[in-house]
N, C-alpha and C positions, 0 to 999 in steps of 0.2 A: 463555632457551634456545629455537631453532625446533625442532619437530618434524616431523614428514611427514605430509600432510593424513589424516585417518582414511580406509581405504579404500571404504567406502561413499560418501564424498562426492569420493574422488580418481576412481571410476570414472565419476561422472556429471557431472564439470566436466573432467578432464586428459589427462595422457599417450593413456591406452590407448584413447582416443576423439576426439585431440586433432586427426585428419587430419576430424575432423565439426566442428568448431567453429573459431572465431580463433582461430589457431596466439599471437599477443601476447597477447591475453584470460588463454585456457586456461595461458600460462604465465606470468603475472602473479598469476594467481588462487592456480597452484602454493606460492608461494612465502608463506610466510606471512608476512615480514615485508612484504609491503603491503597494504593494504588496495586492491582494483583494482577492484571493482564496488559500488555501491551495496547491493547485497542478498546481501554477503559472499562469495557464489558463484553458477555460475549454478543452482543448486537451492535460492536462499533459501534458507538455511538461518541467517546469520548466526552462524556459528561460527566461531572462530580457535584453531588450534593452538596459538599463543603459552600458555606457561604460567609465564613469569617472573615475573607479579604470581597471586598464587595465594588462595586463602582462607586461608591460614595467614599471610601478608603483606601481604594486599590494606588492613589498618587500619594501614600505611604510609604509604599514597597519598599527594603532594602534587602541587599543581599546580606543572608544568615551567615553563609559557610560558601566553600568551594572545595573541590578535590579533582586534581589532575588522573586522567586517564595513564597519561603515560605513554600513549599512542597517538601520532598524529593521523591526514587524510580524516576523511568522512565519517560524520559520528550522527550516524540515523538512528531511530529508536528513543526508549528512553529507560529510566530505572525501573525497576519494581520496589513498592513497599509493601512488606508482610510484618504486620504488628510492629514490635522494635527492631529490624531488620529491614536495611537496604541492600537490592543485588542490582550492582552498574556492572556494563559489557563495553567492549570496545570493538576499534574495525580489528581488522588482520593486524595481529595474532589472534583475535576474539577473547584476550583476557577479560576473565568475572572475576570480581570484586566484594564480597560481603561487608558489608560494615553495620556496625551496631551503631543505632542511632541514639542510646540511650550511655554511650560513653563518647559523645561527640564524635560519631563518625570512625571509630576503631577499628581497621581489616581485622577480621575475624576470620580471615581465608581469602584466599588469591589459588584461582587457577588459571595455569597459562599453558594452553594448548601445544603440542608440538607439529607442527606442518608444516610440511616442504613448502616453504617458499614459489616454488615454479609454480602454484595455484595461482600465485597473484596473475600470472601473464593470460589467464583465460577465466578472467574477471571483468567482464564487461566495461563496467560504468562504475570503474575505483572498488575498494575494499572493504565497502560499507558491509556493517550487520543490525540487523533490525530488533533486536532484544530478545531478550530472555524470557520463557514463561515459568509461571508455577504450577504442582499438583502435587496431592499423597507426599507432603514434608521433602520432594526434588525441586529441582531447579536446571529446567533443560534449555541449553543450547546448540544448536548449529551451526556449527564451524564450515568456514570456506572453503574447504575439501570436502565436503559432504558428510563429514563424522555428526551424529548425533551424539549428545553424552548427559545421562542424567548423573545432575552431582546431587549430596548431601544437602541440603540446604542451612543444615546446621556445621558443619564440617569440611564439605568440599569436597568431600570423598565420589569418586568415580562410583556409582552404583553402576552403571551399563552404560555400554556405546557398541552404535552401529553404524556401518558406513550406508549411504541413504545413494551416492553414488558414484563414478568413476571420473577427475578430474582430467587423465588422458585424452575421455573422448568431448572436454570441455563443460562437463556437469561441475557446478559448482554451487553455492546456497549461499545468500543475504538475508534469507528472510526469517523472522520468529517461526514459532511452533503453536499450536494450538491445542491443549486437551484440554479432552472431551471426555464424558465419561470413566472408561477405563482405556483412554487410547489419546495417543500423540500423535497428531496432523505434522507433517514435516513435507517442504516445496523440493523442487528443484530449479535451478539458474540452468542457464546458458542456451538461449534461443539464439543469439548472433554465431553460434556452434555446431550448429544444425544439431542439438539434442531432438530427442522425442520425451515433451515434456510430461510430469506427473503428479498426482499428489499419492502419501503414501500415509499409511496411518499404522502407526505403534501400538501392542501393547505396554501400557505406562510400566509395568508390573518387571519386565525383565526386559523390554526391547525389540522381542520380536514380532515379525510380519503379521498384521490382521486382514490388512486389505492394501491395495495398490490401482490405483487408477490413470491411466494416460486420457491425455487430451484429444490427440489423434489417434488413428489406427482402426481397428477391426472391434466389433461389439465387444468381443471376450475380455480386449485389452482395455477398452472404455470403460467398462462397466455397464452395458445398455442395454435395456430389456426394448428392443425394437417398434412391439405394440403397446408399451407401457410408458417410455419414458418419453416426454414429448417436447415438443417445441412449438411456443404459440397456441399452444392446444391443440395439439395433430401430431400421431405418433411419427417418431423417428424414422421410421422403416430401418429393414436389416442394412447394416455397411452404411451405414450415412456418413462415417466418415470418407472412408477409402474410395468412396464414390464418387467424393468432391476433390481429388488429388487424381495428378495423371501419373500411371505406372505405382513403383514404390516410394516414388518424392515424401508422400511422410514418414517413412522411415527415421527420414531428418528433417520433418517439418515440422519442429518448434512446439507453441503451445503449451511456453513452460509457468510456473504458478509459481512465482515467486514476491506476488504480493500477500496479500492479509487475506484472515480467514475468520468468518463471523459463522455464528450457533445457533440457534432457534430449541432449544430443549423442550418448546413444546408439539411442535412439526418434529422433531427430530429432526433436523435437515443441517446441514453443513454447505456452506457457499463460499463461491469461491470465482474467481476471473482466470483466466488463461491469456497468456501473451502471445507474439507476434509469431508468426508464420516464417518459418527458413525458404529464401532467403528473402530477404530485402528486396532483389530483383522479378514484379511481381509476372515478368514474361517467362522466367523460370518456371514459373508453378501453375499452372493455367486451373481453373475453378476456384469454387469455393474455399478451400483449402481449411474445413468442416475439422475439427475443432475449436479452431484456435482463434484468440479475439470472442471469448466466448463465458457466458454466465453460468456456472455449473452450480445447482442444489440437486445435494446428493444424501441419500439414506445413512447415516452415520454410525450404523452398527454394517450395513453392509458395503458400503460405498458404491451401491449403485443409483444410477443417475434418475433421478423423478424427474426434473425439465431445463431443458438446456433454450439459452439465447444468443445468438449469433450477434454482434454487434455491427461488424464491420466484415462484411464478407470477401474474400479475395484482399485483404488490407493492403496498401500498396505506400503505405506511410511510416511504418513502423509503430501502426495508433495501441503499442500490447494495451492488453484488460483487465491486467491483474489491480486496478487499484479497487480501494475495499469496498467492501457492500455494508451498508449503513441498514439495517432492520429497523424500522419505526412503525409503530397504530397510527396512522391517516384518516380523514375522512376526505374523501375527493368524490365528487360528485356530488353529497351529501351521503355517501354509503361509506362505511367504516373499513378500513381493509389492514389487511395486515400487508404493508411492504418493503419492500427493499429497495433503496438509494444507493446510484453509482455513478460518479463523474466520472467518465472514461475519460482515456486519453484523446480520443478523436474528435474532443469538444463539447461531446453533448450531454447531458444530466439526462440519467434514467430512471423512471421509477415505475415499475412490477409489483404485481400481486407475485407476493414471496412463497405461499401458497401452491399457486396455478401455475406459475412464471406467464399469467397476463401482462401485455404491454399496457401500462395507463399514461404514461409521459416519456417524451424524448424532444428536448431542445436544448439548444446551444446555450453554453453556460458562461461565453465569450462571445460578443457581437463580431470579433476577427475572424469567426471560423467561417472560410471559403467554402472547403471542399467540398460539402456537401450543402441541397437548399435545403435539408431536413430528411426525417424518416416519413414514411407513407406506414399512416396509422388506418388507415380504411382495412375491417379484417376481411373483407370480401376480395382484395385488388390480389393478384396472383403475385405482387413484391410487398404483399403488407410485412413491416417489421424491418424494411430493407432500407437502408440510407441511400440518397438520388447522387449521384455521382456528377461533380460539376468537369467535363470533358477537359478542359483548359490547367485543370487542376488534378488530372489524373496521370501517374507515372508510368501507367499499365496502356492508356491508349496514345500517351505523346511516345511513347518504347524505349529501348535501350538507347543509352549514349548520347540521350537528351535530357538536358538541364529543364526540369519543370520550375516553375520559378514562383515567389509569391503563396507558396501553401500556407496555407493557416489552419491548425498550429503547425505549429516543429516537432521533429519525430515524441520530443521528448515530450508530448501534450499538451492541452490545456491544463491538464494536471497531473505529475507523476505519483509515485508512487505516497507520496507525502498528504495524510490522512485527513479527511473534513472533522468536523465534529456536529453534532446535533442535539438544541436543547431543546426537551420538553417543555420547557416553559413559553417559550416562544414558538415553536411548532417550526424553526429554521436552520435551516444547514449554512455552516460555515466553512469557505471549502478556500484553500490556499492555490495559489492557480499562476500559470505561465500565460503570458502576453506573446509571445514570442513566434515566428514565423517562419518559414525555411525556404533555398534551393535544395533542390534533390535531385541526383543524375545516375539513375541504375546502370549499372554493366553486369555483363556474364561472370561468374565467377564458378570452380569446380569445388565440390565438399571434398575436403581431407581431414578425418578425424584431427580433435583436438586444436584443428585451426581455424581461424576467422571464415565465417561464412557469411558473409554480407552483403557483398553486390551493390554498394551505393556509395558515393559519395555527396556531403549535406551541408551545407554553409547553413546559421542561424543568424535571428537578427528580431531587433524588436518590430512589435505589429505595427506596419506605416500606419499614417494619418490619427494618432491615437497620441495618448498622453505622453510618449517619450519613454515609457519605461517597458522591463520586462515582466511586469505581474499583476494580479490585484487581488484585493483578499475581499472576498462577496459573501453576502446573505443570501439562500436560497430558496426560493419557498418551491420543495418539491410538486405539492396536489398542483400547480400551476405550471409549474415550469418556468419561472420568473427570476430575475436580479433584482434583490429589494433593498439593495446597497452594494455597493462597492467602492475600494480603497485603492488608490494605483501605487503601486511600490516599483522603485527605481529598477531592483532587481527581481527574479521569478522569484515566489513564497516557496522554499523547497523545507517548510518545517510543518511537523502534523500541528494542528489546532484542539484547543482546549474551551470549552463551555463549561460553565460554573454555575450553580443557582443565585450567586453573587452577582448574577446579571451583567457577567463579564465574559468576557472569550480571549483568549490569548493565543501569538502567535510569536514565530520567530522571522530573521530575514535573514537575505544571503550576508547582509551586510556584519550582521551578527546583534540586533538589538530584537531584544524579548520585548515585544507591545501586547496592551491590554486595550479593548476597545469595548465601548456601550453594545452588550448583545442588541439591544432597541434601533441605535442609529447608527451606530458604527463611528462617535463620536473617539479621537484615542484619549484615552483616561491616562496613560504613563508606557514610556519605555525606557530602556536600560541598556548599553552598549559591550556584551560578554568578551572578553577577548578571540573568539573569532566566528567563523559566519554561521550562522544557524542552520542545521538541516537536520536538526533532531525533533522528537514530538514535544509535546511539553506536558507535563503532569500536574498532578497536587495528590496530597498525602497531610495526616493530622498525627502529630505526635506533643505530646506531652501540652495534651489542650491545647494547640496552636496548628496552624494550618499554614503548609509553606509550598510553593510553587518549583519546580524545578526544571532545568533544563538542559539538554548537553549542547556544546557547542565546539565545534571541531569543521570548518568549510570543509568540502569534498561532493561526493555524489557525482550525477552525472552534469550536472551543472556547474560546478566546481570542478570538474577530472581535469583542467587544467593547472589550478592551484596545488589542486592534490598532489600529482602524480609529477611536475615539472612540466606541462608540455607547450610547446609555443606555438609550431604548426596549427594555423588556423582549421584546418580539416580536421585535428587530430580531435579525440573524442568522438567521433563519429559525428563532426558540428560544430562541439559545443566550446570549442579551446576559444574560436573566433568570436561567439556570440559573448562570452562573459569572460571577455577580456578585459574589461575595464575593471572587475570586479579584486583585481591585485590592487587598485588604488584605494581601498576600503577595509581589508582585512588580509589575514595572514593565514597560516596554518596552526592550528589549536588542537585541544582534545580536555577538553574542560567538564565536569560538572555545575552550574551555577544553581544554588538555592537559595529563593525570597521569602521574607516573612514579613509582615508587621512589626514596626519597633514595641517594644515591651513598653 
């Protein structure tokens, strides 16, 4: 059965704001039997109205259909549904898929990109791509060499493409696109490359430049109106970036945006995280290194910055911030706010006035995180906003060529890039999350375009004195800042999560089984074992009066890059080969679509 989108998330994606955003977006999104963006809405949220498969039926489920990708390694992201049409993406080569749902899945078009091969070698963390979006009857994706290309949606045909960046100097792209409006949001990869990261924004219409934004550098290049755009509620001042860097080091100081991007159409505002600071070594870079590790809402017709937050200043862990920002109506305090939710990497659950970019919460969203005792919330204290550095735990004051030992998390987070979800009906996030801990031993390293710029080497391991595993998949109640449940899974949750009105949430594991658990108690209602390890989001979509759940599954990622890629050296991945090594005795390599339904 469809429902009518809850109205908290109808007023900041639809109708009543829908003359602010893409009139096909916003009403594709409406309808809940498709799934039409990546990040379920544009407020992240990943919630679906759909309540036909429910927790009273969900240990029903069987698998409808399947269709092979055709491509092995890392299959992050997930499908789109527009009416009787499905568009599936895959890693490197980034072949899309059309199939007609209403002739059992029928390619109605395949396109399969042509790129040099040598991108893969200045691809971080495997070959993964993050999906596909919709607008105005295209279908954009971002290819691994930086080409942007809108196709046909009916057809396949190449309407436009542009290159977004240069893979010589190690710019490369994983991540989806977002329109907005009359304009395509497109990221850039490659912070372990000493890039200088950005976001860029499209005209949908032909492709070209509207606006371009960097994360570090000089106002002009920011985008920053000095006495306007603030921080904390206190304007920026001129040069806040370059001021927090010694000499030209950002140049190549990172800061790139290659997570997820949420909308607010009625702020007009576009948000966004920025990733890690070049290099890894953080005695290389001395200050703040202002950018980057950082919360951007930015004006969406002009892309300049209304208030930035610094999460992790001088980062010395590799904690990037690109993961997504969750828009929800709260009340905290007893006062209504409009905010935004972020599980960063460096452990801690954040939630802002999306507004203001007021701080209202920051706490650990894992009892294992060391590194720091907390942020200092007092707005009076001259480090309000600022996370307490535990000395024992810092790579910056033990120095080069010492093994810090014991950090909690591992570079790769308490949670990477792998999406929460939030249901209005319970006012809770569910957020897929790493267990997992690290050695870290920086050394000096020089930038030479196009090559590894990283300065560290990191051993991973699961969080001592804890349940044995590497993950756990939690309830969060943002206005507190609390765990209101939590599940420990063997291996880290590297799959985005799904909320239902069905009063269910679904996730995926590295092992490769798609689970459904009681949104209320996190009871599991049913899982299913795909042929290989999960790191894709998971969806739901309604066709032909029935309601079916889907999911990719393809091991890889950064947690996987040892399966993926072949590698045995435990250091190799930057970590991660040695930490989820055990993870070959569970699954293989795949490139799967799987789809659930209710038996008839």
């Amino acid at each position: 059965m469809r429902y009518l989108m809850p109205t908290a998330a109808l007023l900041l994606a639809t109708s009543s704001v829908g003359v602010l955003a893409n009139d096909s977006v916003t009403a594709a999104i409406s309808d809940s039997k498709n799934w039409a963006i990546q990040t379920g809405d544009y407020a992240n949220q990943r919630y679906s109205a759909l309540d036909q498969i429910n927790k009273d039926n969900v240990k029903n489920l069987q698998v409808a259909w399947t269709f092979s990708t055709g491509v092995l390694r890392g299959h992050e992201g997930s499908p789109l549904v527009i009416g009787n049409m499905m568009y599936v993406h895959a890693p490197f080569p980034n072949t899309v898929y059309a199939l007609d749902l209403d002739q059992d899945g029928k390619i109605v078009w395949k396109y399969e990109p042509q790129q040099d091969p040598t991108v893969i070698g200045v691809m971080c963390c495997d070959t993964v791509n993050r999906g596909l979006s919709y607008a105005d009857g295209m279908v954009f994706l971002s290819q691994a060499d930086t080409t942007v290309v809108a196709l046909d949606a009916k057809s396949g045909e190449v309407k436009w493409s542009v290159k977004n960046g240069d893979p010589s100097k190690g710019e490369t792209a994983t991540a989806t696109t977002l329109p907005f409006k009359d304009k395509l949001l497109v990221s850039i990869s490659g912070g372990e490359f000493g890039v200088q990261g950005h976001v860029t924004a499209y005209n949908i219409k032909d492709g070209s430049m509207a606006w371009r934004a960097y994360s570090v550098g000089p106002d002009d290049q920011l985008l920053f109106d000095p006495e306007k755009t603030t921080v904390l509620g206190k304007p920026v001042g001129k040069d806040s970036s370059i001021a927090s860097w010694e000499g030209d080091q950002w140049k190549i100081g990172g800061g790139t945006t290659w997570g997820w991007y949420s909308y607010d159409p009625e702020l007009n505002l576009i948000y966004y995280g920025s990733g890690n600071p070049s290099t890894w070594n953080p005695s290389q870079r001395p200050g703040d290194n202002k950018w980057s590790m950082t919360i951007f809402a930015r004006d969406a017709d002009t892309g300049v910055a209304k208030w930035v937050y610094q999460m992790t200043p001088h980062d010395e862990w590799d904690f990037d911030g690109v993961n997504e920002m969750i828009l929800a109506d709260q009340k905290i305090d007893g006062k209504d706010r409009k905010t935004l939710v972020h599980f960063d990497r460096n452990g801690l659950g954040y939630t802002l006035d999306r507004e203001t970019g007021e701080l209202l919460v920051a706490q650990k969203y894992d009892p294992a995180v060391n590194w720091t005792t907390g942020v200092d919330m007092d707005p009076n204290s001259p480090t309000y906003g600022r996370p307490s550095v535990v000395a024992q735990y810092s790579t910056q004051q033990n120095g080069e060529d010492v093994n810090t030992t014991g950090v909690c998390p591992a570079a790769l987070g308490t949670k990477d890039q792998q999406p929460a979800a939030f249901s209005p009906k319970t006012g809770l996030f569910y957020v897929p999350t790493n267990h997992v801990c690290m050695d870290y031993e920086p050394f000096r390293v020089s930038y030479t375009a196009g090559q590894p710029y990283v300065g560290a080497t990191l051993s991973m391991f699961p969080a001592p004195d804890s349940h044995g595993g590497m993950g756990n998949f939690i309830a969060w109640d943002a206005t507190k800042g609390e765990i209101k449940w939590s599940l420990p899974e063997q291996f880290s949750v590297w799959s985005g999560a799904l909320a239902t009105a069905g009063d269910i949430v679904f996730y995926g594991t590295l092992e490769g089984y798609l689970k459904a658990v009681d949104s209320e108690t996190g009871e599991e209602l049913y899982k299913f074992k795909t042929p290989s390890g999960i790191i894709g989001n998971v969806m739901t979509y309604e066709h032909g009066g029935k309601q079916y759940i889907g999911i990719l599954s393809g091991v890889g990622g950064w947690a996987g890059i040892g399966l993926a890629a072949g590698l045995t050296n435990p250091n190799e991945g930057l970590g991660a080969v040695g930490g989820y090594s055990a993870l070959s005795d569970y699954t293989a390599l795949g490139g799967q679509l799987t789809v659930f339904a209710l038996p008839n």
